[in-house]
C-alpha positions in Angstrom: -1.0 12.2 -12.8 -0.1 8.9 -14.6 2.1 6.7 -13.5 4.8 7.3 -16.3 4.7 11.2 -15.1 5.3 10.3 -11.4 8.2 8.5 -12.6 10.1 11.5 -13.9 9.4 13.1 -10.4 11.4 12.6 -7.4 9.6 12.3 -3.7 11.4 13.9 -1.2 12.5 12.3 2.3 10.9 8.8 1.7 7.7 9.3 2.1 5.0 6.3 3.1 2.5 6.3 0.9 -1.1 4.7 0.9 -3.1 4.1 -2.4 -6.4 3.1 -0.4 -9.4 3.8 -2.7 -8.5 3.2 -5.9 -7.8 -1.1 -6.3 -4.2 0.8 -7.0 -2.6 -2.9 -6.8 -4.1 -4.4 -9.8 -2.0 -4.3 -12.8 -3.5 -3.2 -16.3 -4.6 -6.8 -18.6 -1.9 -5.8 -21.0 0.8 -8.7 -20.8 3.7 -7.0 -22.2 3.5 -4.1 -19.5 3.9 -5.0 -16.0 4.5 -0.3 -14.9 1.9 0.6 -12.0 0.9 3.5 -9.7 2.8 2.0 -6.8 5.7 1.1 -8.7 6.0 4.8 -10.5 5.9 6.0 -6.5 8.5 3.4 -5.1 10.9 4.4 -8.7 9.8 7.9 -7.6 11.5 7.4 -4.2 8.7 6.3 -1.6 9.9 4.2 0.9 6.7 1.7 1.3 3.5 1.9 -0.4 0.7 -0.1 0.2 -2.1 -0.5 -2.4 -4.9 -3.2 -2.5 -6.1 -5.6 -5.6 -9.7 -5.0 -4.4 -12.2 -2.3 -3.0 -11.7 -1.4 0.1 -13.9 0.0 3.1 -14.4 3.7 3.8 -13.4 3.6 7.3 -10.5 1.8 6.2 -7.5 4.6 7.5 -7.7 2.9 11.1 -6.1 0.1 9.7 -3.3 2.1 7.9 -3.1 4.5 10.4 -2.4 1.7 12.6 0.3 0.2 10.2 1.9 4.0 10.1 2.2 4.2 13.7 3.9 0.8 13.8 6.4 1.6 11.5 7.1 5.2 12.8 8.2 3.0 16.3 10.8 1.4 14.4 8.5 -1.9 12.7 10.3 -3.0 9.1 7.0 -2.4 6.6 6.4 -5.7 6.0 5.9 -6.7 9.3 4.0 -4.0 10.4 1.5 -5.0 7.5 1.6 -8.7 8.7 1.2 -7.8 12.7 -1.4 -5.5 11.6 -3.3 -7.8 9.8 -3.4 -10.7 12.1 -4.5 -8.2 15.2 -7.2 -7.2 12.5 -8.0 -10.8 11.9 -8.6 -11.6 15.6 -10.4 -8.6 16.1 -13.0 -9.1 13.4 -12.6 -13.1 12.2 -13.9 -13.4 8.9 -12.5 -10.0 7.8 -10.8 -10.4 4.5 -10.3 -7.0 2.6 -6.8 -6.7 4.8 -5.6 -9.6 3.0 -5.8 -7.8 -0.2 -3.3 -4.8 0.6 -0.2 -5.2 -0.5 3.3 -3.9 0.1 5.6 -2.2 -2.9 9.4 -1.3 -1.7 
């Protein structure tokens, strides 16, 4: 599904969505056009998404698991991302693919 046909769908009840293994955050080197997967899904009615500008690591879902759970207990998106990342960054210093997720609302 392209991003232009998500667009002319509608997502049902908000959902959270994660775009984890496909570098879904970087944007297509054509100047004029700025339209991206999580754009189509946020238009598409999605209440977060999170997508990264780089490769990510397989075993990667802990950390968006871990995001989930904090917003499901009431955590704006944003800051769950942020509070997530710095526990990550304490966890495992040197650790820089979280930095590289981003948030779409």
């Amino acid at each position: 599904m392209t991003a232009e046909e998500l667009r002319r769908r509608h997502l049902h009840g908000a959902p959270l969505v994660v775009l984890g293994a496909c570098s879904a955050a970087r944007l297509a080197p054509i100047l004029h056009e700025t339209s991206s997967l999580p754009q189509a899904f946020v238009a598409s009615g999605a209440r977060a998404v999170f997508a990264a500008t780089a490769e990510i690591p397989n075993d990667a879902g802990a950390f968006f698991r871990a995001v989930r759970e904090r917003i499901q207990s009431g955590e704006e998106p944003s800051q769950a991302l942020r509070a997530e990342r710095l526990d990550w960054h304490q966890k495992q210093p040197g650790l820089r693919w979280v930095d590289k997720v981003l948030l779409y609302q």
